[in-house]
C-alpha positions in Angstrom: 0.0 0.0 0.0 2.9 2.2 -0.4 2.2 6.1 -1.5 -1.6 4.9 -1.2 -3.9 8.2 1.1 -7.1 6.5 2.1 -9.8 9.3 1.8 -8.1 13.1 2.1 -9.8 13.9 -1.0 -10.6 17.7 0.3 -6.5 17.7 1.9 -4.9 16.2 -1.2 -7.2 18.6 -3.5 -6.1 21.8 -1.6 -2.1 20.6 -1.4 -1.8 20.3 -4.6 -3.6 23.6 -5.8 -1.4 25.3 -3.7 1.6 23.8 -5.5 -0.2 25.2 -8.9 -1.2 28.4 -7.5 0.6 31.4 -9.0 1.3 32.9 -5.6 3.1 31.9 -2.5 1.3 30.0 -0.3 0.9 29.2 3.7 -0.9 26.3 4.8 -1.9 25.3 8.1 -3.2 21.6 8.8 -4.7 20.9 12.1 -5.4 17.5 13.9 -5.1 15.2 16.3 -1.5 13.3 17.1 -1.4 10.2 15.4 -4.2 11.4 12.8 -1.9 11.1 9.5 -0.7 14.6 9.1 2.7 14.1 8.6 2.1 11.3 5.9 -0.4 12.9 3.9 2.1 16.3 3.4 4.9 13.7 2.6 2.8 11.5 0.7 1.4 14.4 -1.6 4.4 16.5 -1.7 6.7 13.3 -2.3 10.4 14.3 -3.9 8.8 17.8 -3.8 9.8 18.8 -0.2 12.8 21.2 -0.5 13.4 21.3 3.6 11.6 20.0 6.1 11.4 20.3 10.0 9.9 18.6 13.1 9.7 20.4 16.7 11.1 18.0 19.4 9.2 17.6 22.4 9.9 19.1 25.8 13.1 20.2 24.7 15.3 23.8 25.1 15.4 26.3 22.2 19.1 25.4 22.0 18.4 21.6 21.3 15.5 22.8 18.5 18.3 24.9 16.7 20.7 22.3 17.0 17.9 20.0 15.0 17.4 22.5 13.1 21.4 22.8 12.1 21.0 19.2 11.2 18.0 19.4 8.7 20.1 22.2 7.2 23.0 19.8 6.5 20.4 17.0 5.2 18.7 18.9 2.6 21.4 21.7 1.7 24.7 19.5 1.6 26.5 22.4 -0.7 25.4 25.4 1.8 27.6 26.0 4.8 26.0 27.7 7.4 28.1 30.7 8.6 27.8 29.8 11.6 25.8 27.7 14.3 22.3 30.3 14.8 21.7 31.2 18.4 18.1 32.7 17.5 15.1 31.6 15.1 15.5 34.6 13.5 18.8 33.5 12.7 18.1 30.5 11.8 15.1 30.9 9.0 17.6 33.7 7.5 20.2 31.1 7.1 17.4 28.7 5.6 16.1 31.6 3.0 19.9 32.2 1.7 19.8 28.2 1.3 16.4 28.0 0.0 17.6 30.9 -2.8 20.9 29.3 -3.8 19.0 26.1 -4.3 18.0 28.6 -7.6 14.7 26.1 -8.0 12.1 26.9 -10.9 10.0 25.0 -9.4 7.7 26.0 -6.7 10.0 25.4 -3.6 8.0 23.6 -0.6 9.2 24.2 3.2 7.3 21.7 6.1 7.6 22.9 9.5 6.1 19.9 11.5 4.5 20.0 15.4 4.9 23.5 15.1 3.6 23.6 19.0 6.9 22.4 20.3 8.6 24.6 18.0 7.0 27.8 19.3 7.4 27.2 22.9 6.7 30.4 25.4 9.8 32.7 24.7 11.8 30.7 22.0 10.8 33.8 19.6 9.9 30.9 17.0 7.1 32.9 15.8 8.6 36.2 15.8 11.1 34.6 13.3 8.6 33.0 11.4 6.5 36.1 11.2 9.6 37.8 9.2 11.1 35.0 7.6 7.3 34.9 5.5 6.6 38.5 5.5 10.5 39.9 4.7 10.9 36.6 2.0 8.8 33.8 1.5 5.7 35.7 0.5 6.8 36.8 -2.6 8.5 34.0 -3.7 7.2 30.7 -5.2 6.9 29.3 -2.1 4.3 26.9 -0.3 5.1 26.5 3.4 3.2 24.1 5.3 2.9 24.1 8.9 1.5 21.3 11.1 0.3 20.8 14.6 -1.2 18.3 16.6 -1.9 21.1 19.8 -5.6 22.3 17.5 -6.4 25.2 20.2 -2.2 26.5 20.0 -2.5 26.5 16.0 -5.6 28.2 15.9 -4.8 30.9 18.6 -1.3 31.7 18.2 -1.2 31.3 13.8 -4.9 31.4 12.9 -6.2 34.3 15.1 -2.6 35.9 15.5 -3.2 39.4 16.0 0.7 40.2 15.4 2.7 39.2 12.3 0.8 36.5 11.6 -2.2 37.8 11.1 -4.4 36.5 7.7 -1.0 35.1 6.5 -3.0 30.9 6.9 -3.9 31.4 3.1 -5.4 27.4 3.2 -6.3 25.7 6.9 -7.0 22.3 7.1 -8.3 20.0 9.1 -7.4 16.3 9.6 -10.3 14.0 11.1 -10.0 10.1 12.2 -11.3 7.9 9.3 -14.7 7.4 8.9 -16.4 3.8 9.2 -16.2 3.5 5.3 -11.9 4.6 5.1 -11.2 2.5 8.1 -13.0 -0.5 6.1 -11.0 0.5 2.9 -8.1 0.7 4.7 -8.1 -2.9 6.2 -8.9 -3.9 2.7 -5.5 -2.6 1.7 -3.7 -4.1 4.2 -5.5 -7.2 3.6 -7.0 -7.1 6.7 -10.3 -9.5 5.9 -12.7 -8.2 8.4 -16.8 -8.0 8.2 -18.2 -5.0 9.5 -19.2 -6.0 13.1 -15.4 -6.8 13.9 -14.4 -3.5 12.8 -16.9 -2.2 14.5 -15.7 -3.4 16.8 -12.2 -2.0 16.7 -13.5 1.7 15.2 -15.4 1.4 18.7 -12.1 0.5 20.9 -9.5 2.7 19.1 -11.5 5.1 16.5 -10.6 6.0 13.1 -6.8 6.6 14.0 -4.0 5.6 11.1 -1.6 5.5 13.8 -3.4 3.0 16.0 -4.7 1.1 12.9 -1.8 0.5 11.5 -1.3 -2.0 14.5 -3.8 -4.5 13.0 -2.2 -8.1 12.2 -3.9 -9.8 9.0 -5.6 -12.9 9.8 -6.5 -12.0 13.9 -10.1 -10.9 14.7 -10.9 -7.4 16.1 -10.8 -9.1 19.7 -7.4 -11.0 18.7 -6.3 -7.8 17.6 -7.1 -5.6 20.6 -5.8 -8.1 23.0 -2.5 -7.3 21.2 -2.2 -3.9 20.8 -3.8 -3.0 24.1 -3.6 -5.8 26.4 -0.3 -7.1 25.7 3.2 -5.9 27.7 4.8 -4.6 24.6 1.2 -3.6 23.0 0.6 -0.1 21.3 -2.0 1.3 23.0 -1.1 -0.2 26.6 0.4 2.8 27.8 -0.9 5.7 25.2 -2.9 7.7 27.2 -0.5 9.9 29.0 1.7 9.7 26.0 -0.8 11.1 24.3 -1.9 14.1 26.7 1.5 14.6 27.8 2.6 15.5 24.0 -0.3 17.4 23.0 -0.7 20.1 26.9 2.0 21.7 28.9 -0.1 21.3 31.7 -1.8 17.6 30.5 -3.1 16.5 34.1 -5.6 19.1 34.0 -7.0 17.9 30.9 -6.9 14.2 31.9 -9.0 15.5 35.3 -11.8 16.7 32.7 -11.8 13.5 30.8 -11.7 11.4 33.5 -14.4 13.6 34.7 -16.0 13.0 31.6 -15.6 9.1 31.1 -17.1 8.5 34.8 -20.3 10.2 33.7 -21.0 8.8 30.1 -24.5 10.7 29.7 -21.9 13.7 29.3 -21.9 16.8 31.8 -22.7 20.4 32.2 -19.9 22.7 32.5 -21.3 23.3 36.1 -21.0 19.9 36.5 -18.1 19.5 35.7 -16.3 22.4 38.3 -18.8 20.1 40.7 -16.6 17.1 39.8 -12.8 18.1 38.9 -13.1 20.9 41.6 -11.9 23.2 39.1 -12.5 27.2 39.3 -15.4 28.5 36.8 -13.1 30.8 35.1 -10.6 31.1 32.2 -8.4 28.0 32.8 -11.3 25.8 32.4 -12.5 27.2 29.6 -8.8 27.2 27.5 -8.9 23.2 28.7 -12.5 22.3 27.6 -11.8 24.5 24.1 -8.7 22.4 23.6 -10.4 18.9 24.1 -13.1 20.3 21.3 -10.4 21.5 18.9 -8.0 18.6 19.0 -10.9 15.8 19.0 -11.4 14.2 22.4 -14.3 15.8 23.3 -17.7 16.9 21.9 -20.1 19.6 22.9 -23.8 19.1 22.0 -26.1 22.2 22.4 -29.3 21.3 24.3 -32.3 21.4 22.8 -33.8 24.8 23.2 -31.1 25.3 26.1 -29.0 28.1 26.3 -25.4 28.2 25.6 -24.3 27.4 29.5 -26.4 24.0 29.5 -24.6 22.5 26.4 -23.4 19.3 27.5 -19.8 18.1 26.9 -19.2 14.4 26.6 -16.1 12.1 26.1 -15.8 11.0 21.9 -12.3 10.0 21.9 -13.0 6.0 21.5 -9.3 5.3 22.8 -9.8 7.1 25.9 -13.0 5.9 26.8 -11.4 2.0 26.0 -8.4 2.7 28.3 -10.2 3.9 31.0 -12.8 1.1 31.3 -10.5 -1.1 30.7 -6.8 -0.9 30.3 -5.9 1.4 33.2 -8.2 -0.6 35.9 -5.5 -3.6 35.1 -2.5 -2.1 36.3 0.6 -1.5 35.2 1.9 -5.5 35.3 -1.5 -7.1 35.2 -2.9 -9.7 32.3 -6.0 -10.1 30.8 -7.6 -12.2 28.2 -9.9 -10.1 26.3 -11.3 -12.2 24.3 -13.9 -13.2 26.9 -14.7 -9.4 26.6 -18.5 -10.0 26.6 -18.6 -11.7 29.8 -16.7 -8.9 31.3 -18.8 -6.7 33.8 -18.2 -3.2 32.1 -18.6 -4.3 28.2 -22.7 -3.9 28.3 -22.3 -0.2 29.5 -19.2 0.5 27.4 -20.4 -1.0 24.3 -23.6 0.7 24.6 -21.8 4.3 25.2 -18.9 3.2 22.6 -21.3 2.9 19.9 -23.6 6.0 20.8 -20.4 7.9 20.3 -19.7 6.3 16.4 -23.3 7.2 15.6 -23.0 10.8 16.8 -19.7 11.0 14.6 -21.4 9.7 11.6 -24.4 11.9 11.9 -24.1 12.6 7.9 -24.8 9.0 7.3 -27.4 8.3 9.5 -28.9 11.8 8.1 -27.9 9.7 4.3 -29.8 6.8 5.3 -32.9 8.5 6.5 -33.6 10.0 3.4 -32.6 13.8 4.3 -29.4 14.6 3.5 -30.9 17.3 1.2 -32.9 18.9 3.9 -32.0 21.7 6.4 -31.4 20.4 9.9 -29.7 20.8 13.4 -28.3 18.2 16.0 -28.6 18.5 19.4 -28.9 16.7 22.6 -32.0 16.6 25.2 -31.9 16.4 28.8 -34.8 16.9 31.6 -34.6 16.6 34.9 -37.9 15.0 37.1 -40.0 18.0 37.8 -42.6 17.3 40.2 -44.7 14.7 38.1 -42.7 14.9 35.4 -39.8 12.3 35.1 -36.7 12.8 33.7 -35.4 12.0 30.2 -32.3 11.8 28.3 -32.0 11.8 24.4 -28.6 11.6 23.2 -28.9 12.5 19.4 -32.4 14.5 18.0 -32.4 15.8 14.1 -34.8 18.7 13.8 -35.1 19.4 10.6 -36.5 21.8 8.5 -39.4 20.0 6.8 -41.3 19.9 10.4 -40.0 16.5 11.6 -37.7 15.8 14.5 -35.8 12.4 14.7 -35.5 11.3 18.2 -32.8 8.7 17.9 -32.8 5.4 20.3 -29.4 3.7 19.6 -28.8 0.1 20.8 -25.8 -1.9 20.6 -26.0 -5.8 20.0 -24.2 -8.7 18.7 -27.2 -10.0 16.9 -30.9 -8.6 15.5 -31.8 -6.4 17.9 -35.5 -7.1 19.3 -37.5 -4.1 20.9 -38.5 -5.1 24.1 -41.7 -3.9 26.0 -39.3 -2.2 28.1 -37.6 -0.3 25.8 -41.1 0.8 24.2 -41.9 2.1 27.9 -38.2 3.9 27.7 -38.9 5.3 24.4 -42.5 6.3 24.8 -41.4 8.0 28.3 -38.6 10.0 26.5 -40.8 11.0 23.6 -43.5 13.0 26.6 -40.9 14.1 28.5 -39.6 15.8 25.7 -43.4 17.1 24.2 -43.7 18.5 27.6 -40.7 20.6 27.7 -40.2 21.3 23.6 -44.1 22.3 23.4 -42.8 21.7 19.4 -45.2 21.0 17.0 -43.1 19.1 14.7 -43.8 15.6 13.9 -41.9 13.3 15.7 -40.2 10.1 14.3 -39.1 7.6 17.0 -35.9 6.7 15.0 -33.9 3.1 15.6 -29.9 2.4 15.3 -29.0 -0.9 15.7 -25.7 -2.7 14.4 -28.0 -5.1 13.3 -31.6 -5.1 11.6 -34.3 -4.8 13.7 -36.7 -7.8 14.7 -39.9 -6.9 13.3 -42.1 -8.2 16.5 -45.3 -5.9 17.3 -43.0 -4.0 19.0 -40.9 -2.9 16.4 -43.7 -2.8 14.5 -45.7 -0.3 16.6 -43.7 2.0 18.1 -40.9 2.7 15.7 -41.2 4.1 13.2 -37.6 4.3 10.7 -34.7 1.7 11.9 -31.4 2.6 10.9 -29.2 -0.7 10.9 -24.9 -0.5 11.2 -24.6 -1.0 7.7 -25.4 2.6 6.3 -22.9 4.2 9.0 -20.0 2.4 6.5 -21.5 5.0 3.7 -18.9 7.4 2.3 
């Protein structure tokens, strides 16, 4: 599968217009560590990269120069730096005398990589970067990409740079997880031969990562597989989670407080709630923390239903974290398992149950596709009551209102097997559908909407009471 990109259409497209484009270009792509950023620039840009530079992590600005000293050897063998920079602004003039001697026709193409560790607090990395585009690169044939796992730092200190920065981001891009249908192409490449349950299974235990992905052994099922990569001593994903938090926020422990926050209360919280739970103070910390989950993936706010702005509720999306945390960390550092009884395990019902909630929220568009209504106007929010007096409380995770007077309120139900509607779940349903008359007072039709993995039994209950089913299948649409 070599120099193969699984979906990037959008990326690919805007990489290499930018290459054809008759002006200099700078291009930011955002997302998540581990998300593929780094391979699709080198993928696309292959043989076309005339210098290229990664930040190293939790390092001094002396080390960074030093790197940066020996990517100037690698890719400009004939130029001899004058001598060793002790500034960034140094540094990117030594790299535009190279860049200029190279004498290139050719659109030249510089990649600064985790940009983040790069522009620490006082390196004067962006200072120098500021000039070296303003004084040179913007009116040469240049494309300059930068890249950045850190979402919130990108956006904040290049995107909305109020200083030399400032509308210089002439393309941003964002880098999502696969989908359902490019994680399935993608174990067809590798010759992974899996039906879509197992890799439901394995979208549901790691997400759409490239990174995490790539772990997959041919031959093994999704259990086989995740008993490997995160079970096992030497296994990927056995000790990710700080990794991951640790490389992405200075101050990582407060993040992991919110998510743990987060991943103990699955029906999501308030931001109340959540001061009520990590003990934090209601002020500007908290918010840079909970804007920096959004951006780089690992969180997802949902507006309430006719709530205002303070009542959105925040809930834990990033599959791996939720995985680790029900399962991986509770082992211990030395301990074993054998997951491949997972379904006998106490914590599967709940976490499969929550684990697939969260695909079907990320794959709203195909669920939207399925129903019939991709065409039509609509909004996605959550819905959550507490009793009142007579009234009981209700909870809808996913609701489509949409513009031709109908709202979807979406039941989702995890299963190994055809799902059959019980006579309690009709009483569930039917209680969540009054709650939410009550409080709405909309006038809207409402369609009790069905997502199973599997079809739907069609007993009286099915029958009856719901009325559009939604089976695993159409979440694999492109």
């Amino acid at each position: 599968m070599n120099n193969v990109i699984v979906g990037r259409k959008a990326q690919i497209k805007e990489l290499e217009e930018a290459l054809q484009s008759g002006k200099s270009e700078m291009i930011a792509l955002v997302g998540r560590r581990r998300v593929g950023k780094t391979y699709l620039v080198r993928q696309v840009y292959a043989g076309r990269v005339d210098f290229e530079l990664t930040g190293l992590q939790n390092t001094n600005k002396g080390e960074q120069l030093l790197n940066f000293v020996f990517a100037m050897d690698k890719y400009f063998p004939e130029y001899k730096l004058p001598n060793r920079p002790t500034s960034w602004l140094e540094a990117l003039h030594f790299l535009s005398q190279a860049l200029e001697k190279k004498g290139k026709s050719e659109k030249m193409v510089v990649f600064l990589d985790e940009l983040p560790w790069l522009g620490s607090s006082r390196s004067g990395f962006l200072t120098a970067l500021s000039f070296f585009w303003n004084s040179w690169a913007s009116t040469r044939p240049v494309v300059l990409v930068i890249c950045g796992s850190a979402a919130s730092w990108m956006v904040q200190k290049v995107i909305n740079d109020r200083g030399g920065l400032h509308n210089r981001v002439t393309r941003l891009l964002y880098l999502y997880p696969f989908t359902l249908a490019e994680t399935e192409t993608y174990c067809v490449m590798r010759q992974i031969n899996l039906n879509r349950y197992q890799i439901m299974l394995l979208y549901m235990a790691m997400g759409g990562i490239p990174m995490y992905l790539d772990q997959l052994k041919p031959g093994k099922s999704a259990v086989q597989n995740i008993q490997d990569i995160c079970f096992s001593e030497a296994g990927y994903l056995r000790n990710e989670f700080d990794r991951l938090y640790a490389s992405l926020f200075s101050n990582y422990q407060q993040h992991i407080a919110v998510i743990r926050a987060l991943a103990a209360r699955r029906i999501g919280l308030t931001r109340q709630e959540i001061i009520q739970n990590t003990k934090f103070s209601n002020g500007g910390m908290l918010t840079e923390i909970l804007e920096e989950l959004d951006k780089s993936g690992f969180i997802t706010v949902y507006g309430g239903y006719g709530k205002k702005v303070k009542e959105s509720l925040y809930r834990l999306t990033d599959q791996y974290s939720l995985f680790y945390l029900t399962f991986i960390e509770p082992l211990g550092a030395n301990s074993k398992t054998d997951f491949t009884q997972l379904s006998d395990l106490p914590q599967w019902k709940s976490w499969s149950g929550y684990a697939f909630e969260n695909v079907c929220l990320s794959h709203v568009q195909q669920i939207k596709k399925a129903l019939g209504i991709s065409g039509v106007a609509s909004s996605v929010s959550s819905f959550v009551a507490s009793r009142k007096e007579e009234i009981p409380g209700a909870q809808i995770d996913l609701l489509i209102d949409r513009n031709d007077q109908v709202i979807n309120l979406c039941e989702v139900k995890f299963s190994t097997s055809d799902y059959e509607v019980t006579k309690n779940d009709v009483e569930r349903i039917l209680n969540k559908k009054r709650v939410f008359l009550h409080h709405s007072q909309t006038k809207k039709q409402i369609f009790i909407t069905l997502i199973t993995m599997f079809a739907a039994l069609n007993n009286s209950n099915r029958i009856n009471y719901i009325d559009v089913a939604v089976e695993g299948n159409s979440l694999f649409a492109e």
